[in-house]
C-alpha positions in Angstrom: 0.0 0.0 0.0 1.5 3.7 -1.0 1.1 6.5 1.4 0.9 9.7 0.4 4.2 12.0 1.6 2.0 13.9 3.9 0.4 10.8 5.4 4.6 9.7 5.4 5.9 12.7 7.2 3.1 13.0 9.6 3.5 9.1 10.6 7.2 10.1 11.2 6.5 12.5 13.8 6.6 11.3 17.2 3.2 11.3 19.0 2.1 14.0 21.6 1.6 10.7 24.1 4.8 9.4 23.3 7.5 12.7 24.2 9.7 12.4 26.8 8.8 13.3 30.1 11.0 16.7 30.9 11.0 18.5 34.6 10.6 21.7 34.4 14.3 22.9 34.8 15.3 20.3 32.1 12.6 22.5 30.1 14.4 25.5 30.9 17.8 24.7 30.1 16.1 23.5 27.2 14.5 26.8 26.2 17.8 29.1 26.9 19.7 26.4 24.3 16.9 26.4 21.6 17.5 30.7 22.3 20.9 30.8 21.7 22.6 31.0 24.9 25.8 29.1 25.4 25.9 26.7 28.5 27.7 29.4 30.3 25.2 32.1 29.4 22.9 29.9 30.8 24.7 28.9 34.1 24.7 32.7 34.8 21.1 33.6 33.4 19.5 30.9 36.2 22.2 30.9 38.7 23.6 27.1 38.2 26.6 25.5 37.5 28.0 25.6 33.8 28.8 21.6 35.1 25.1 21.4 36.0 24.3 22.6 32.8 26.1 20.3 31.4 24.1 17.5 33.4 20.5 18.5 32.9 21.5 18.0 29.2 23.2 15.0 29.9 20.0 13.9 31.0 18.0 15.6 28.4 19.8 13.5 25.9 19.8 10.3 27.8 15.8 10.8 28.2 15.0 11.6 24.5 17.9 10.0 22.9 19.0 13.0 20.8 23.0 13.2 20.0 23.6 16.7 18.4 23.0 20.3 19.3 20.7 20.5 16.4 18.4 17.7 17.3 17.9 19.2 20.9 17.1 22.8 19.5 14.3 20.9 17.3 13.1 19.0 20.2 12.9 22.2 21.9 10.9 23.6 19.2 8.5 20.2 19.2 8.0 20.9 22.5 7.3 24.7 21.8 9.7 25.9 24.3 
């Protein structure tokens, strides 16, 4: 049976049931990345660690099993952080 490629791209996306479950700081270290804030800009903007920066997207990754930079921004975008 042929799909069409919107009925493809929309099957790609990952259902709303099925995203990761994110605490709220995870969500905000989340939202200063997908803004353009280095993990130091960060740190400083919410009064944390650059190291505990480091580990909420440590977890982050582990959690949603994105790898790049990239793929967190667009999972903050999904998420519409």
């Amino acid at each position: 049976m042929h799909q069409s490629p919107g009925a493809a791209a929309r099957s790609s996306r990952p259902a709303q049931s099925s995203r990761p479950a994110l605490s709220s700081r995870e969500r905000q270290i989340l939202r200063h990345l997908a803004e353009g804030c280095t993990y130091a800009g960060t740190a400083r903007r919410i009064g944390i660690s650059v190291h505990t920066v480091d580990g909420y997207l440590r977890r982050i990754r582990a959690k949603t099993g994105v790898h790049t930079q990239a793929e967190l921004i667009r999972l903050a975008l999904m998420l519409g952080l």
